[in-house]
RODO-2510 file (C-alpha; in nm, 4 decimals, decimal comma):
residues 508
     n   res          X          Y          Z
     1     x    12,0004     4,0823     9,3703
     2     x    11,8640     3,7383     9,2396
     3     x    11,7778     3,5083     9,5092
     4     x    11,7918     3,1583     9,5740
     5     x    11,6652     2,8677     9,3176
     6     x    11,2636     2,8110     9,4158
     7     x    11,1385     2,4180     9,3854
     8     x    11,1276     2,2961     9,0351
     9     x    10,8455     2,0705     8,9494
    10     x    10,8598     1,7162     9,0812
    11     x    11,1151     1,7814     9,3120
    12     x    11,3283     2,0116     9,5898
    13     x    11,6210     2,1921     9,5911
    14     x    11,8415     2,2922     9,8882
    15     x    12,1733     2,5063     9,8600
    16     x    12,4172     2,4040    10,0515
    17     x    12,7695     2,6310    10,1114
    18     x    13,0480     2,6084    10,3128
    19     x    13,3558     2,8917    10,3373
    20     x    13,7290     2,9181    10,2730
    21     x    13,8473     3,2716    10,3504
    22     x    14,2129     3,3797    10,3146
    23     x    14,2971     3,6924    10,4954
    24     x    14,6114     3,8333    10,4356
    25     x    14,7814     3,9553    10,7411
    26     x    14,9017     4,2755    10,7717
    27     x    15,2840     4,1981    10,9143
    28     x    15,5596     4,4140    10,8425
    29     x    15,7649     4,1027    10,7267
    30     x    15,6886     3,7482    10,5901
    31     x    15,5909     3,4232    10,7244
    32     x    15,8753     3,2829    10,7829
    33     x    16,1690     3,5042    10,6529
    34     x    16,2180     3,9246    10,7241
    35     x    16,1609     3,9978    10,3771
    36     x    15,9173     4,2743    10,3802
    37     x    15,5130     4,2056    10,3363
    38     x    15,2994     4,3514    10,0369
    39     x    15,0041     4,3186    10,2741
    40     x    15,1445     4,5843    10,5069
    41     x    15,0552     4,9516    10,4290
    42     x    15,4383     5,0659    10,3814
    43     x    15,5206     4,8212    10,1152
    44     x    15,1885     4,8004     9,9023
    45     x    15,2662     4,9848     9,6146
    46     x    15,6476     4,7674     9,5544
    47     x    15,7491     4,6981     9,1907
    48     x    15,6912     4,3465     9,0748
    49     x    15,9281     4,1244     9,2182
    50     x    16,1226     4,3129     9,4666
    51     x    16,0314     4,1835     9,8404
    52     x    16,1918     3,8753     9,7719
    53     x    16,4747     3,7252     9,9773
    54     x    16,6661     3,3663     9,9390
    55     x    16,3854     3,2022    10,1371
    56     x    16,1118     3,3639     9,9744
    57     x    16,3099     3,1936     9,6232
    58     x    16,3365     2,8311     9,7848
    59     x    16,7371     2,8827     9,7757
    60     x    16,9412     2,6052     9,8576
    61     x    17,0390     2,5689    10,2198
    62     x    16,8112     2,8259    10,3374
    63     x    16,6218     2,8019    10,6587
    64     x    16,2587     2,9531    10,7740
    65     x    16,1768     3,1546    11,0607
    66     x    15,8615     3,1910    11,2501
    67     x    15,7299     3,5530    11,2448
    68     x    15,5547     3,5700    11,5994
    69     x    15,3757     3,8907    11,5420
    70     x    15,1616     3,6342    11,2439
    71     x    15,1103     3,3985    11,5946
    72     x    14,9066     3,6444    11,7548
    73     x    14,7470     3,8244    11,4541
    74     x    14,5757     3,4616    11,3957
    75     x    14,4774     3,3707    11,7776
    76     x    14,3231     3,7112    11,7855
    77     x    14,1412     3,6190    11,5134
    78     x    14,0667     3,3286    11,6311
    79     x    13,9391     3,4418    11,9985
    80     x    13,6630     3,6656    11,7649
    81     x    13,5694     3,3678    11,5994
    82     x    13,4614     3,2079    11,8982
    83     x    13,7611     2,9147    11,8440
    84     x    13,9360     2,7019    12,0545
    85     x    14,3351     2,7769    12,0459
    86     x    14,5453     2,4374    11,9914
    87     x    14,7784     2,4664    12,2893
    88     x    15,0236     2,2617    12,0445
    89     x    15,0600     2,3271    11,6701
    90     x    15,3094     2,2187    11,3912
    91     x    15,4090     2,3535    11,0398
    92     x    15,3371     2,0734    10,7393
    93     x    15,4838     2,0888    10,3731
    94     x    15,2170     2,1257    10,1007
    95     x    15,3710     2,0186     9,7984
    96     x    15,2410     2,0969     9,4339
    97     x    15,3942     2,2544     9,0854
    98     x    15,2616     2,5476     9,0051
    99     x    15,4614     2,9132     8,8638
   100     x    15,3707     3,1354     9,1287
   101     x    15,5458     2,8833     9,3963
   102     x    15,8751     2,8854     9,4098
   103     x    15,9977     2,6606     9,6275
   104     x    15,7387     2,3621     9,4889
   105     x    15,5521     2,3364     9,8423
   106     x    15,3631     2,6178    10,0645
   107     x    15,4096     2,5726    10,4145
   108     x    15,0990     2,5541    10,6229
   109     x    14,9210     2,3345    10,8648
   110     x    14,6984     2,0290    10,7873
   111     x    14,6557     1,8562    11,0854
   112     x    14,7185     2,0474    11,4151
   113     x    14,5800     2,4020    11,3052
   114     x    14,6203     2,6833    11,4933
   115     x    14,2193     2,7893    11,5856
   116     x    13,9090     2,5345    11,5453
   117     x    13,5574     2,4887    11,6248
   118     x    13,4527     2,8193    11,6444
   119     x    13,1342     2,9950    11,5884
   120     x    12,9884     3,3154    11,4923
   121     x    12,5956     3,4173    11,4547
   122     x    12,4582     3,6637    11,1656
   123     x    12,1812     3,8472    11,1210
   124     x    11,9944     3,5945    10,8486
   125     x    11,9289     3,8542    10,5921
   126     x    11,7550     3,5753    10,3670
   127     x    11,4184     3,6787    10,2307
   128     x    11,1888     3,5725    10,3957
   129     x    11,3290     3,4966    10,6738
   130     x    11,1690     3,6562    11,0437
   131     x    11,2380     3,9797    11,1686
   132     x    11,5383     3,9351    11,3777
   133     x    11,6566     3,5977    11,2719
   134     x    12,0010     3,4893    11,3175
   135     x    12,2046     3,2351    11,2095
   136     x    12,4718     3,0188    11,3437
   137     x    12,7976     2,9919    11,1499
   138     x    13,0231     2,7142    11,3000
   139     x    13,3968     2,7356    11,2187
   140     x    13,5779     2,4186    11,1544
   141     x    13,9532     2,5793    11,1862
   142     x    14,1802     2,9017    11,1244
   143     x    14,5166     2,7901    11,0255
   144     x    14,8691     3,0242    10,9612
   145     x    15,0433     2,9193    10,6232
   146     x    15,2274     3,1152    10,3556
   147     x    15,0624     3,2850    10,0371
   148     x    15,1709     3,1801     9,6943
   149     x    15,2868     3,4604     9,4434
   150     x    15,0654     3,5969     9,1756
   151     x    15,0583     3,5419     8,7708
   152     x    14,9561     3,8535     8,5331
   153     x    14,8264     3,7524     8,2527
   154     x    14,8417     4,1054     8,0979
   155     x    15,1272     4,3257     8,1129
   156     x    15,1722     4,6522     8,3736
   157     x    14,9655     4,9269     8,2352
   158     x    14,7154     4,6670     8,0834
   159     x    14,8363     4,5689     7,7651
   160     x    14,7629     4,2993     7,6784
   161     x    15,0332     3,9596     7,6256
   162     x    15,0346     3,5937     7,5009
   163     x    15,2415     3,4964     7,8046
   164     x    15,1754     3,4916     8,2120
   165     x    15,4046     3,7023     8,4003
   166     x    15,4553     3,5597     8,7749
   167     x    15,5222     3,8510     9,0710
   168     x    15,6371     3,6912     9,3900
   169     x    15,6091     3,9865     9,6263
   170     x    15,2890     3,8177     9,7558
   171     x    15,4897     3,4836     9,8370
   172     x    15,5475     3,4314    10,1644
   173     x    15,3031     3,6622    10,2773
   174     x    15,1373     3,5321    10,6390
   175     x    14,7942     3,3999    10,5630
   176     x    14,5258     3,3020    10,7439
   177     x    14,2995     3,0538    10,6023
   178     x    13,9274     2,9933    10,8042
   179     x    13,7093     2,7548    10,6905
   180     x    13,3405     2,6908    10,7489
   181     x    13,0816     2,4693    10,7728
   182     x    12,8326     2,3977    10,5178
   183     x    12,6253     2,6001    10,7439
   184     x    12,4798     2,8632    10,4729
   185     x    12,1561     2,8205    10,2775
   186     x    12,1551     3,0921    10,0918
   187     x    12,3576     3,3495     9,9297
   188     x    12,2016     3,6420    10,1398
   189     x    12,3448     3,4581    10,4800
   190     x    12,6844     3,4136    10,2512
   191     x    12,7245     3,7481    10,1829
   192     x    12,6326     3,8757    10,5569
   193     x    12,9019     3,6777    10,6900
   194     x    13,1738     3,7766    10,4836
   195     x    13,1013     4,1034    10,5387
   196     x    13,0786     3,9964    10,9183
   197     x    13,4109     3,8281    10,8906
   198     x    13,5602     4,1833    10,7311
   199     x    13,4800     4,3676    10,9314
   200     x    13,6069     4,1815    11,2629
   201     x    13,9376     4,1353    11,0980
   202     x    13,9664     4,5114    11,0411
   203     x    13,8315     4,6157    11,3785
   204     x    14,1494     4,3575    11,4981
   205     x    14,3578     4,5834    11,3160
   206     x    14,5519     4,2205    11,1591
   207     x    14,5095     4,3238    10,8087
   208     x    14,3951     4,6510    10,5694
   209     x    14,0808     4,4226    10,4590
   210     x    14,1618     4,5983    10,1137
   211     x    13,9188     4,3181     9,8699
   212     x    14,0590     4,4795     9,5455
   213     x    14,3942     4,4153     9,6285
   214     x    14,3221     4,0566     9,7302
   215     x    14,3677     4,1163    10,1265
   216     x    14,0520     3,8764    10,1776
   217     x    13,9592     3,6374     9,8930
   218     x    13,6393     3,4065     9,9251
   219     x    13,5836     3,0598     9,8270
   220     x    13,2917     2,9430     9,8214
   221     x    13,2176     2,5041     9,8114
   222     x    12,8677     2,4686     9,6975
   223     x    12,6566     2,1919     9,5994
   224     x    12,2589     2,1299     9,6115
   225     x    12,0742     1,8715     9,7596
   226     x    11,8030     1,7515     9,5633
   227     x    11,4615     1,5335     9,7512
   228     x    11,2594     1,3603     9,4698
   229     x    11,0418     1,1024     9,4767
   230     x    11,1575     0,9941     9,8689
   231     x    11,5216     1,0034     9,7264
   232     x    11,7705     1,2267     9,8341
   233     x    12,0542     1,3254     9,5577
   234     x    12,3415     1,5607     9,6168
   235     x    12,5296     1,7110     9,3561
   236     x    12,9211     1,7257     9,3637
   237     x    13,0910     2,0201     9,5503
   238     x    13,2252     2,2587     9,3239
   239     x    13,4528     2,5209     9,4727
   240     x    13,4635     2,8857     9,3216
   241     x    13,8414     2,9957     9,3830
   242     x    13,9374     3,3727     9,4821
   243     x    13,6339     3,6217     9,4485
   244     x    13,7339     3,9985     9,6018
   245     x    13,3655     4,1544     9,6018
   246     x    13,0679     4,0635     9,7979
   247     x    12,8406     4,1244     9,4507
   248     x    13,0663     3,8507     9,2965
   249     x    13,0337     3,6124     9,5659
   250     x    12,6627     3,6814     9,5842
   251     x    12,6345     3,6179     9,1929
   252     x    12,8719     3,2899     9,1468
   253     x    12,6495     3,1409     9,4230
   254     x    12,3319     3,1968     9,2822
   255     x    12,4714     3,1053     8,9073
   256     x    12,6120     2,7933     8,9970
   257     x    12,2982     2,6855     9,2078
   258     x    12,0866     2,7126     8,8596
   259     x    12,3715     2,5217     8,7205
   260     x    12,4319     2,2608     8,8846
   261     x    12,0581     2,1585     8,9512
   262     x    12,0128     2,1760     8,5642
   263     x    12,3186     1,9881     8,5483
   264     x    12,1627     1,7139     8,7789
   265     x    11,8702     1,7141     8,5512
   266     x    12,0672     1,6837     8,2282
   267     x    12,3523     1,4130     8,3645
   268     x    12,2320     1,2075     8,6985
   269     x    12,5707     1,3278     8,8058
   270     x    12,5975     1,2996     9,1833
   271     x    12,8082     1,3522     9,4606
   272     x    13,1172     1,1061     9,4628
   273     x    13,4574     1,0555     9,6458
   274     x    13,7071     1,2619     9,4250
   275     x    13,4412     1,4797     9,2109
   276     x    13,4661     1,8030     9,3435
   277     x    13,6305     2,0736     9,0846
   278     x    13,7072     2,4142     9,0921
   279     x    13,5829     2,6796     8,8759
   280     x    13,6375     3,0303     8,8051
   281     x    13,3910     3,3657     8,8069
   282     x    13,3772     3,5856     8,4948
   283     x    13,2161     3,9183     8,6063
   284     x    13,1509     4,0267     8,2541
   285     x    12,9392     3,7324     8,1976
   286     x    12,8061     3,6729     8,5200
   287     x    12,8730     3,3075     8,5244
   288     x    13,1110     3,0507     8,6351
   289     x    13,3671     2,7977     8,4147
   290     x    13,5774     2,5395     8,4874
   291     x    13,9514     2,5380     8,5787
   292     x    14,0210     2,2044     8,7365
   293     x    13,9206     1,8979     8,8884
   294     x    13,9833     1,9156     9,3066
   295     x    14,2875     1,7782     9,4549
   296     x    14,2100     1,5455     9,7624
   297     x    14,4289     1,5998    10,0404
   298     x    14,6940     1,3462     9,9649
   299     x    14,7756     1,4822     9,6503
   300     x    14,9419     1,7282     9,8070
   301     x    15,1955     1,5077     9,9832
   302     x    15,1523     1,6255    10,3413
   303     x    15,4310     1,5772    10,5919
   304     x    15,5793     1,7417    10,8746
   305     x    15,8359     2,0483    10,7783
   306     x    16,1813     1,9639    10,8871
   307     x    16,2847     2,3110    10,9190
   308     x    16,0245     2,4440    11,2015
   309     x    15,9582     2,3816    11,5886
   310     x    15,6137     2,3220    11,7181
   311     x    15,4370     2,6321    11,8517
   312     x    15,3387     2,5885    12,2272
   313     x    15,0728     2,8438    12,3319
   314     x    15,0913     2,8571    12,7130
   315     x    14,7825     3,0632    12,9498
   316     x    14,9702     3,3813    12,9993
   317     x    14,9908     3,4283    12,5872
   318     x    14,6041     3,3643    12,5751
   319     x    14,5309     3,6168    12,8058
   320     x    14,7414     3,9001    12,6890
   321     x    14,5836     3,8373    12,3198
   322     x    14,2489     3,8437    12,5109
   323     x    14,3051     4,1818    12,6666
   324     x    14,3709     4,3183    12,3298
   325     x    14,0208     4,1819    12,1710
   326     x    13,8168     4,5456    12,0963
   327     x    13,4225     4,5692    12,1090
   328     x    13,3954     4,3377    11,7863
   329     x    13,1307     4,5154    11,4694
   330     x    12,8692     4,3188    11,5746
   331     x    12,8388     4,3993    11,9252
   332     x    12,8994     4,7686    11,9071
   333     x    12,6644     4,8055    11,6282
   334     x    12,3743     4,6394    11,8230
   335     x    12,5080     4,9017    12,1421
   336     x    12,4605     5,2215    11,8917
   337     x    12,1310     5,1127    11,7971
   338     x    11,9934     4,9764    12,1815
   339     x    12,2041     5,2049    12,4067
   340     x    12,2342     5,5192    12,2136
   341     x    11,9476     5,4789    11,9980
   342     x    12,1057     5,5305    11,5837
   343     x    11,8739     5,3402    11,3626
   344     x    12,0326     5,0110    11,1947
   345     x    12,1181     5,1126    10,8883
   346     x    12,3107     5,4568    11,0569
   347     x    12,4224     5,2306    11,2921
   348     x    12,5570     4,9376    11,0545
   349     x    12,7285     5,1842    10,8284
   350     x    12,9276     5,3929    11,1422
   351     x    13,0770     4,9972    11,2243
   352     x    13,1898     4,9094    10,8587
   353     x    13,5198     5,0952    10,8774
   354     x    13,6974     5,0853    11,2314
   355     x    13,8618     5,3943    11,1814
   356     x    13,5199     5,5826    11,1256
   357     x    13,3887     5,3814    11,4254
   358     x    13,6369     5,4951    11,6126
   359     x    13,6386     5,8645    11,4950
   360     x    13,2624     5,8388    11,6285
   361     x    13,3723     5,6991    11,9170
   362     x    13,6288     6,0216    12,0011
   363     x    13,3179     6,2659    11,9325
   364     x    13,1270     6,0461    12,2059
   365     x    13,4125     6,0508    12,4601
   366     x    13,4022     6,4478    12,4360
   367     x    13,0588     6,4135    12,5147
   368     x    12,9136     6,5076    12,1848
   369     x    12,5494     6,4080    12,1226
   370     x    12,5267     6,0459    11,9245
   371     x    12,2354     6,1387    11,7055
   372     x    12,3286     6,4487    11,5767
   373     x    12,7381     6,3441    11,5640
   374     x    12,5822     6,0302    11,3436
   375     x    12,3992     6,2829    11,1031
   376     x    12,7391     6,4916    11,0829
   377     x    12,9244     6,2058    11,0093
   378     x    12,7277     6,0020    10,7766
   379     x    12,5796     6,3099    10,5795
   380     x    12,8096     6,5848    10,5317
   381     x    13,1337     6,4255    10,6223
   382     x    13,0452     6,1573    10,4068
   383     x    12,9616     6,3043    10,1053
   384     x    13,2988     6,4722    10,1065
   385     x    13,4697     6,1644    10,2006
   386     x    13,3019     6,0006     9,9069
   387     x    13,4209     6,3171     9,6407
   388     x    13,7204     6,2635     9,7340
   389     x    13,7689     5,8804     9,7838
   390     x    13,8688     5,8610    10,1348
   391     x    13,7222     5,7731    10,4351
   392     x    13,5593     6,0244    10,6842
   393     x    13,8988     6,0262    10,9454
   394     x    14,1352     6,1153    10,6457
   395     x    13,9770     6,4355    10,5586
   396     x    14,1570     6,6277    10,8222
   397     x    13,8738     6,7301    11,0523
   398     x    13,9246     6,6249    11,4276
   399     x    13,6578     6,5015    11,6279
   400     x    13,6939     6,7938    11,8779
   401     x    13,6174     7,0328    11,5796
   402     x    13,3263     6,7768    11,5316
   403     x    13,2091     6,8530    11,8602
   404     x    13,2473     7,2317    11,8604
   405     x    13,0195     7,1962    11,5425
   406     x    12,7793     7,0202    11,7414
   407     x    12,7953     7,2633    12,0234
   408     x    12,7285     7,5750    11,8065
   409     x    12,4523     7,4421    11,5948
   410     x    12,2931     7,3462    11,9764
   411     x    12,3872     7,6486    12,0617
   412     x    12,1642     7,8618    11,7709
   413     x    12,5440     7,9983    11,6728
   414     x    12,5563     7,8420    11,3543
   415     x    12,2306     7,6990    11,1382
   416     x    12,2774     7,3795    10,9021
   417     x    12,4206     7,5511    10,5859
   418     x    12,6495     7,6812    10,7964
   419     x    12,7326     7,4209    10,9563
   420     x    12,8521     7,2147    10,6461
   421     x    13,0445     7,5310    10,5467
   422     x    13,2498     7,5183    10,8501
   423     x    13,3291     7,1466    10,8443
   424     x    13,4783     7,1747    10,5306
   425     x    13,6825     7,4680    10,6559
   426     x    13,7819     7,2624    10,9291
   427     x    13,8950     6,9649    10,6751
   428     x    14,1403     7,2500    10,5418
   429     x    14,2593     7,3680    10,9262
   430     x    14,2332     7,0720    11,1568
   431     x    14,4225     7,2918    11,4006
   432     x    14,1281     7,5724    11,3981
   433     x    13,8811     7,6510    11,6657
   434     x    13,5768     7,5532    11,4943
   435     x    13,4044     7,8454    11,6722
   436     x    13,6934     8,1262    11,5856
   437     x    13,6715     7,9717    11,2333
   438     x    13,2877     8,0448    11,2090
   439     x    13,3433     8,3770    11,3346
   440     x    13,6582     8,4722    11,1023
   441     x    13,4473     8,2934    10,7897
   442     x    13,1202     8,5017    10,8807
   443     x    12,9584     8,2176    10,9630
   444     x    12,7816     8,2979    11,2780
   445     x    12,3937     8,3291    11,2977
   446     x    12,2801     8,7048    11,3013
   447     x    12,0323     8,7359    11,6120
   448     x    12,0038     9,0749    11,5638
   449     x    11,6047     9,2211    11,5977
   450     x    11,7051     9,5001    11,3703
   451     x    11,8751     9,3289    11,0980
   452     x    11,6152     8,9934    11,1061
   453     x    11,3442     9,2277    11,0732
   454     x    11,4734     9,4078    10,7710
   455     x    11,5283     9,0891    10,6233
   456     x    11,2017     8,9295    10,7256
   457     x    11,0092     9,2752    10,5973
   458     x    11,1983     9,2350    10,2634
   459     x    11,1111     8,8232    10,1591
   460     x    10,7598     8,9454    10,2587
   461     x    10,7989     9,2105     9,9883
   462     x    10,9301     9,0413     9,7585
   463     x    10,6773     8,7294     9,8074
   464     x    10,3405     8,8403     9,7962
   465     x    10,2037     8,5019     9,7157
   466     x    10,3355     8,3423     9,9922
   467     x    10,2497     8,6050    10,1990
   468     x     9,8735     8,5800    10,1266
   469     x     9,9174     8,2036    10,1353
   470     x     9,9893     8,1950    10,5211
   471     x     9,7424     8,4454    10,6226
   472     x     9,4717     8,2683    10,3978
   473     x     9,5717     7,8853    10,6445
   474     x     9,8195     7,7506    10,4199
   475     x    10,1171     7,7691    10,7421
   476     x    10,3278     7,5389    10,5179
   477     x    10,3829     7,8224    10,3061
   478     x    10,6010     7,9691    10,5932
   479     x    10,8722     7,7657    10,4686
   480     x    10,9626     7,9310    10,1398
   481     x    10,9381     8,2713    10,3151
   482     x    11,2015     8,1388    10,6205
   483     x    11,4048     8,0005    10,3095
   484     x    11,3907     8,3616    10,1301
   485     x    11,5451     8,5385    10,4263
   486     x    11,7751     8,3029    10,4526
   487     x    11,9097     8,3741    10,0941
   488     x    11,9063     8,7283    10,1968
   489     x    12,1147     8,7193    10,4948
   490     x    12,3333     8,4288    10,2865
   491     x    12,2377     8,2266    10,5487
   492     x    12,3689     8,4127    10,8765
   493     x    12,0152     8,4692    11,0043
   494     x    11,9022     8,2525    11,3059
   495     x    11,5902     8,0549    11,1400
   496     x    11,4324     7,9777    11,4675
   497     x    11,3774     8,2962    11,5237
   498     x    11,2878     8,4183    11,1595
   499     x    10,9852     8,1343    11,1833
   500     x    10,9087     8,3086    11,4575
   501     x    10,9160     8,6395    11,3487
   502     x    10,7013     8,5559    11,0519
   503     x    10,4263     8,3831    11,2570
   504     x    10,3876     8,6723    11,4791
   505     x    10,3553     8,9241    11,1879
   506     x    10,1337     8,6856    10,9553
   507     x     9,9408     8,5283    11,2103
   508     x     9,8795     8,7121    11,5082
***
């Protein structure tokens, strides 16, 4: 990845970025009406245009109401981030023209939001920056509103049009919208904590965190501030509007830092009320254009919505939603690597999908050793996981049959091979005793003096070379010989005791 602009001759450059993050909530109905939600697992795959309703439409004479189950969805989300939860909120009209909105405004909050001044600390992943450095992330506010719908601009199956075609399933869907600080200085400490932010929502369980299907989009506002000649110039904000991969926020934020300080240095163009603009990320071209100049806040006509009540949050609602906070990514990952000793990469990859995390977590509660369930798990479960595109808890193994793996490899029952054999013919027969399953599949480790010594007698045989290398010092050479009886016995035989075998007859 390309990193951050380096100073440029007469002068210093600074990035500076601040977050917008929509998360789509995972609700079985919409904001404010029970039409159902395309963000919820059940309703995902609708045709265009068929979870609307009369409210989603803006239909004369048609009244909103409050989905609670969005309420605590966002204060949970909140309570992760660290934020305070308003004890008093309201619901405000934003009103604007645009295709995909069909009632002309998008109810949301602008003053009283529902979550602010929160915080959450990163690992600063920045180059450069010291071993172990964090960084501190302040959040300004989390507020609930409804998402707009969505224009294709080609038609289903691809093919391409000279018209937009506007789906509304998505409008009305709850959404929560958390904003940032300009806190982040580069796009390494960006990228950490949206992948941060995630994976908390997803360990929540509020929404399926899916980024291709526009579950979390991320906005980044970035501008650059410039120090030259004991003058300090900042250029205007420019927002980049709905990127759904961490390699395309990554990109638009180092692209637009090279362009806006070469801007700087072709116009004098600096920071001014009313100049920010939006712009848009082409992955082919890995660059950013223009879409629009920046609406200020009063351009969208704020003011109170005359349909809803105010939403009171009273102490006994804060502490239920506490008791139902989990272990957030973060914290558990820093528990696998201190308290049951994974290394950080093992360790960060087990806490990027909750279900996996939690899969783990089962193996652990049957008392199933972390290292070697970790190896299991992010080796040959997920290499099958990967063949087949799903994630290590859908392939049908359980973590007891996980465990009884672990038990007969510790127990000299089964060797490695075999051991990846009979997870895979657990995938097929989740129901199986992974022990009776070894046995019926001939999978069991032959201990058997006779039988290893045949097989140890023939490899020596039939490998003369390595044979004479062994007995002339070369005890590295014992390996090919274990691995030839091993072939032979199609990889019943207990290698432990085949090393040993061939030691005693080759060495003494």
């Amino acid at each position: 990845m390309a990193t951050a602009a380096p100073p440029r001759h007469d002068f210093t450059t600074r990035l500076m970025v601040g977050l917008e993050i929509h998360v789509e909530l995972a609700t079985r109905t919409k904001m404010f009406t029970a039409a159902p939600n395309v963000a919820h697992p059940d309703y995902a795959d609708a045709e265009p245009n068929t979870l609307c309703d009369p409210v989603v439409l803006g239909m004369p004479g048609v009244l909103p109401v409050l989905n609670r189950r969005a309420i605590e969805m966002s204060v949970l989300a909140g309570l992760a981030l660290g934020c305070k939860i308003a004890r008093d909120t309201k619901w405000d009209r934003k009103s604007y023209y645009y295709p995909d909105l069909p009632k002309n405004y998008q109810i949301s909050q602008y003053d009283q939001p529902l979550c602010h001044d929160g915080a959450v600390e990163i690992p600063d992943e920045t180059p450069g920056a010291a071993p172990g450095a964090t960084k501190n992330i302040r959040i300004i506010r989390a507020h609930l509103e409804e998402d707009a719908g969505k224009l294709l601009h080609e038609s289903p199956g691809g093919y391409a049009i000279d018209h937009s075609i506007v789906d509304l399933n998505r409008a009305g869907t709850p959404l929560l919208e958390i904003v940032t600080h300009p806190d982040f200085d580069s796009p390494e400490q960006v990228v950490t904590f949206c992948q941060t932010l995630r994976n908390i929502v997803r360990f929540l369980g509020i929404t399926q965190g899916i980024m291709q299907r526009g579950h979390i989009r991320f906005e980044p506002n970035i501008n650059v501030v410039i120090e030259r000649g004991g003058q300090t110039f900042k250029t205007p904000i420019v927002e980049i509007k709905n990127l759904n991969s961490f390699k395309a926020v990554h990109g638009a934020i180092v692209f637009e830092y090279e362009r806006q300080v070469q801007d700087w240095l072709d116009t004098g163009v600096v920071m001014k009320s009313g100049s920010k603009s939006t712009r848009g990320w082409d992955d082919g071209s890995e660059s950013t254009f223009l879409q629009r100049e920046k609406e200020e806040a009063h351009d969208y006509r704020y003011f109170p919505d005359p349909d809803l009540v105010h939403v009171t949050i009273d102490d006994a609602f804060l502490e239920r939603m506490r008791a139902q906070l989990p272990e957030l990514p973060l914290q558990r990952q820093k528990r696998y690597e201190q308290t049951l000793g994974l290394s950080a990469k093992d360790a960060a990859t087990l806490v990027d999908e909750s279900k996996v995390a939690a899969f783990f977590e089962a193996i652990l509660a049957l008392g199933g050793d972390a290292k070697r369930a970790a190896v299991l798990l992010l080796n040959n479960l997920a290499r099958r996981a990967n063949e087949k595109g799903l994630r290590i808890d859908q392939l049908g193994v359980t973590p007891a049959q996980v465990k009884q793996v672990l038990d007969l490899v510790a127990g000299n029952k089964v060797g490695s091979a075999a051991a990846d054999d009979l997870l895979g013919f657990c995938c097929e027969d989740p129901a199986a005793d992974a022990a009776k399953l070894a046995e019926a599949k001939g999978l069991l480790q032959v201990s058997d003096e006779g039988a290893l010594d045949a097989w140890v007698e023939q490899a020596m045989a039939a490998n003369p070379k390595s044979v004479e290398a062994v007995r002339g010092g070369k005890e590295a050479a014992i390996t090919s010989l274990v691995g030839a009886v091993m072939k032979l016995s199609r990889g019943k035989a207990n290698a432990k005791v085949v090393q040993e075998k061939l030691r005693a007859k080759l060495l003494g």
